[in-house]
C-alpha positions as CSV (number, residue, x, y, z in Angstrom):
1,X,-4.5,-3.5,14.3
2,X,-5.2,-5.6,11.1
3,X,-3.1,-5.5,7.9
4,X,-1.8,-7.3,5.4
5,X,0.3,-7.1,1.4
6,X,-1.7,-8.2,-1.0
7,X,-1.6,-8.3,-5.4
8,X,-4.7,-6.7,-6.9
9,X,-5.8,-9.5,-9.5
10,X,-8.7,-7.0,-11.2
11,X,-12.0,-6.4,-10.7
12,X,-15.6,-8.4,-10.9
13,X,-18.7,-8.4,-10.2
14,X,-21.0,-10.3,-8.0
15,X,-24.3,-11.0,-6.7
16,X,-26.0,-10.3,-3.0
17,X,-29.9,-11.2,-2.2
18,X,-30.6,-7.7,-0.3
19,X,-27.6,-5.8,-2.5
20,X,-27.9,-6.7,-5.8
21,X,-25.0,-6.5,-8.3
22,X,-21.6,-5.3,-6.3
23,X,-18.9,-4.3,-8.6
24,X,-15.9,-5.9,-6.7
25,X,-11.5,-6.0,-6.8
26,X,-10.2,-9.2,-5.9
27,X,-7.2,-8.9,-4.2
28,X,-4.8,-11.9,-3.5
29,X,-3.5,-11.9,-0.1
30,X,-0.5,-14.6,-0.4
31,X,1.8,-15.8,2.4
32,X,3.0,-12.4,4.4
33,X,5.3,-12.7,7.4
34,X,7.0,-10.8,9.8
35,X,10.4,-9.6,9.1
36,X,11.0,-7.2,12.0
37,X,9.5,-5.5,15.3
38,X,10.0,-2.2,16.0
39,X,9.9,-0.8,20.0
40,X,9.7,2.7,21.6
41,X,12.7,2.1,23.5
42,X,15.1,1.2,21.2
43,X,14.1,2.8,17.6
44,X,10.9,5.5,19.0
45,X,7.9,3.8,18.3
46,X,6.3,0.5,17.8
47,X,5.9,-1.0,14.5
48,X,5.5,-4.3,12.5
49,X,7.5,-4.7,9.5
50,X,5.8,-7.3,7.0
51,X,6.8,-9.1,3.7
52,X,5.2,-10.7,0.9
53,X,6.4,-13.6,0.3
54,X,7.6,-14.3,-3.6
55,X,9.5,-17.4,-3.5
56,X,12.2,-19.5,-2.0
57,X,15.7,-18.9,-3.2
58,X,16.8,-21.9,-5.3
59,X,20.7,-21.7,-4.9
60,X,22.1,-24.2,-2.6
61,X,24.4,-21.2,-0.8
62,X,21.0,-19.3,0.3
63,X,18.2,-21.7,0.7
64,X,17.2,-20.0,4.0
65,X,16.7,-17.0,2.7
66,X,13.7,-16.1,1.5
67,X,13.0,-13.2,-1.4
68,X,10.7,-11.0,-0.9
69,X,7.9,-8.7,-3.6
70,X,7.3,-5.9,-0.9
71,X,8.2,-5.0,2.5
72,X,6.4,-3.0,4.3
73,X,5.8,-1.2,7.5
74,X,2.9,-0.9,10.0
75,X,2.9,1.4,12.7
76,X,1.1,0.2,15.6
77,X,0.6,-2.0,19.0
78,X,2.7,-4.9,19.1
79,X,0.8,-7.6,20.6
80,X,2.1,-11.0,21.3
81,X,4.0,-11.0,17.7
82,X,7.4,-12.5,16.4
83,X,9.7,-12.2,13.7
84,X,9.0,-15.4,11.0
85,X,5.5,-15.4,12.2
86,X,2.5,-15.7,9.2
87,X,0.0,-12.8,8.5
88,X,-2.6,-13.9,6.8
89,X,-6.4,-13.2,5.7
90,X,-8.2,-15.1,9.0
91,X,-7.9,-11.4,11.1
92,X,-10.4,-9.7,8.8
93,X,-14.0,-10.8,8.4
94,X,-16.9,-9.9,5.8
95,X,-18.5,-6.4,6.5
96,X,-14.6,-4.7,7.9
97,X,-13.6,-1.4,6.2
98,X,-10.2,-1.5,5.6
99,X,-8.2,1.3,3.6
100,X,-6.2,0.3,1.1
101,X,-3.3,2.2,-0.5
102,X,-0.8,1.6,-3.4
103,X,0.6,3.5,-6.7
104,X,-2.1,4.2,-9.0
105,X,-1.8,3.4,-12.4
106,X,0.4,6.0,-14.7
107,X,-1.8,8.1,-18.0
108,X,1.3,9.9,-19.4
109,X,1.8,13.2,-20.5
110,X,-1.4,15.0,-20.1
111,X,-2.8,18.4,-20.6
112,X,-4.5,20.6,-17.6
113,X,-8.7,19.9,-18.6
114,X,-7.8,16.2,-17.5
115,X,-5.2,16.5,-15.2
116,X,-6.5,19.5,-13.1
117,X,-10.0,19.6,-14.7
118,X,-9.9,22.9,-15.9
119,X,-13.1,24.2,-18.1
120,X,-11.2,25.4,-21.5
121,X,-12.2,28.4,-22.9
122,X,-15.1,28.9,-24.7
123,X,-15.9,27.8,-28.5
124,X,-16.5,30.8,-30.3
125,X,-14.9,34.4,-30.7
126,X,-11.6,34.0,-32.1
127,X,-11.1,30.4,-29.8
128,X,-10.7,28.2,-32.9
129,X,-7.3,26.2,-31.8
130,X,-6.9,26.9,-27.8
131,X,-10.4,25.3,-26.9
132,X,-8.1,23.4,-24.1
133,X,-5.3,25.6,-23.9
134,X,-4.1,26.2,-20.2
135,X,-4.9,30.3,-20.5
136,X,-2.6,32.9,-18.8
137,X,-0.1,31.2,-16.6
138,X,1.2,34.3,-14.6
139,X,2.0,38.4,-14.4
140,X,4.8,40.9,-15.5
141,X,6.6,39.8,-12.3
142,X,8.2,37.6,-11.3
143,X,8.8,36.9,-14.7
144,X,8.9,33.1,-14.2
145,X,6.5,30.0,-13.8
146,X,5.7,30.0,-10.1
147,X,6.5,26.8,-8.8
148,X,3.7,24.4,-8.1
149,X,1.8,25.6,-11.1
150,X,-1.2,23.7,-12.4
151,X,-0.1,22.6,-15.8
152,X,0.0,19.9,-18.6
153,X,2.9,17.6,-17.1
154,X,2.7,13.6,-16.6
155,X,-0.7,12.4,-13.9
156,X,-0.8,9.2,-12.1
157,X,2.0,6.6,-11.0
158,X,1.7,8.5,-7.8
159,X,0.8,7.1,-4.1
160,X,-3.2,7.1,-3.7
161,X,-5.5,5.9,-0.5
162,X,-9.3,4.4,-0.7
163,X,-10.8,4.8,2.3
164,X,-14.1,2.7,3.9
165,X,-13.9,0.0,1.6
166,X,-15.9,-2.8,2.4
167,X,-14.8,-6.3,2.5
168,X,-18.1,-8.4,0.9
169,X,-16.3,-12.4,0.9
170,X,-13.2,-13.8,1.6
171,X,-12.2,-17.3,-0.1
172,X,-10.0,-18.8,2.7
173,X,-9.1,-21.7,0.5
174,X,-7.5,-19.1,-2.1
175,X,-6.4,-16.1,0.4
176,X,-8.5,-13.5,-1.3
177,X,-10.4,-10.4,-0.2
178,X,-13.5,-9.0,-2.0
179,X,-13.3,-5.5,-1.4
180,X,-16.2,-3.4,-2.4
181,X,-15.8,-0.6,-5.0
182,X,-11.8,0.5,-6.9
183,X,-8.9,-0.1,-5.5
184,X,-5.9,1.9,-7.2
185,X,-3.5,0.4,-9.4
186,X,-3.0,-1.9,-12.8
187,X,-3.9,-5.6,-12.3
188,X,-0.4,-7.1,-10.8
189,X,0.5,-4.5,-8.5
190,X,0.9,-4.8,-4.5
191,X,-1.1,-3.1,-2.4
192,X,-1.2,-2.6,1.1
193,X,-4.4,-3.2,3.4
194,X,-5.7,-1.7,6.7
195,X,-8.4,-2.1,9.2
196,X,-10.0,1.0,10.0
């Protein structure tokens, strides 16, 4: 199982002989290492649990202790691993789909043609003001809003997956990935990577 914590730095564009241009994200896969393992026997499945690293602490009293941006967990095989060992970008290679997930970015308060897509009503016959209104929102009875309701309300800043995204170069020398297509989230945020 591949995966790593990475910051998305934004997005570019680059050049391939067969391809042509390939609208790209760079994201920066820093120093990650293993925090703790996880076994079937003693917590009920396997799992990895990784950090990314941020920086070293600078007070005397807790120079061992390292602070971290994120820590996640993988679930998975555990396979010749150990608590303070380094993940880094040498396990994936050019042409790997991975899926990457992290909170997309936040558009406020929004009403329901862009947040649901919802058509409007139409533009003539007494419509003048409610072209984008949300239109009846329920009966006689119950005499409430039913809840889950698809209304205006605030959209995005919520957890969101890309799937199949391709990895087109890796710079080594920098630890970052070139993944093909959008990946969600402002420029800054951490996401998290897996190999499909």
């Amino acid at each position: 199982m591949k995966f790593i914590l990475g910051k998305k730095l934004g997005m570019s564009t680059i050049y391939d002989e067969k391809k042509g241009a390939l609208n790209v994200t760079l994201v920066e896969c820093g120093p990650n290492v293993i925090t703790q393992l996880r076994s079937s026997e003693k917590d009920g499945c396997e799992a990895v649990q990784i950090g990314l690293r941020k920086r070293k602490a600078q007070s005397a009293k807790r120079k061992a202790k390292e602070i971290f941006f994120k820590i996640k967990e993988f679930r998975g095989e555990i396979k010749d691993l150990k608590i303070g060992d380094a993940v880094d970008i040498n396990q994936f290679q050019v042409g790997d789909k991975v899926k990457v997930s992290g909170i997309s970015k936040g558009k406020g308060f929004q009403g329901v043609v862009k947040r649901h897509g919802f058509k409007g009503s139409s533009h003539s016959h007494g419509h003048k003001h409610d072209w984008r209104a949300p239109g009846s929102i329920g009966s006689s009875f119950p005499e409430h809003v039913v809840k889950g309701k698809k209304m205006a309300g605030r959209m995005g800043g919520v957890r969101a997956s890309v799937k199949n995204l391709e990895i087109v170069e890796i710079d080594k020398e920098n630890n970052i990935l070139f993944l093909r297509g959008a990946v969600p989230g402002v420029k800054g945020r951490i996401v998290e990577i897996v190999g499909i």
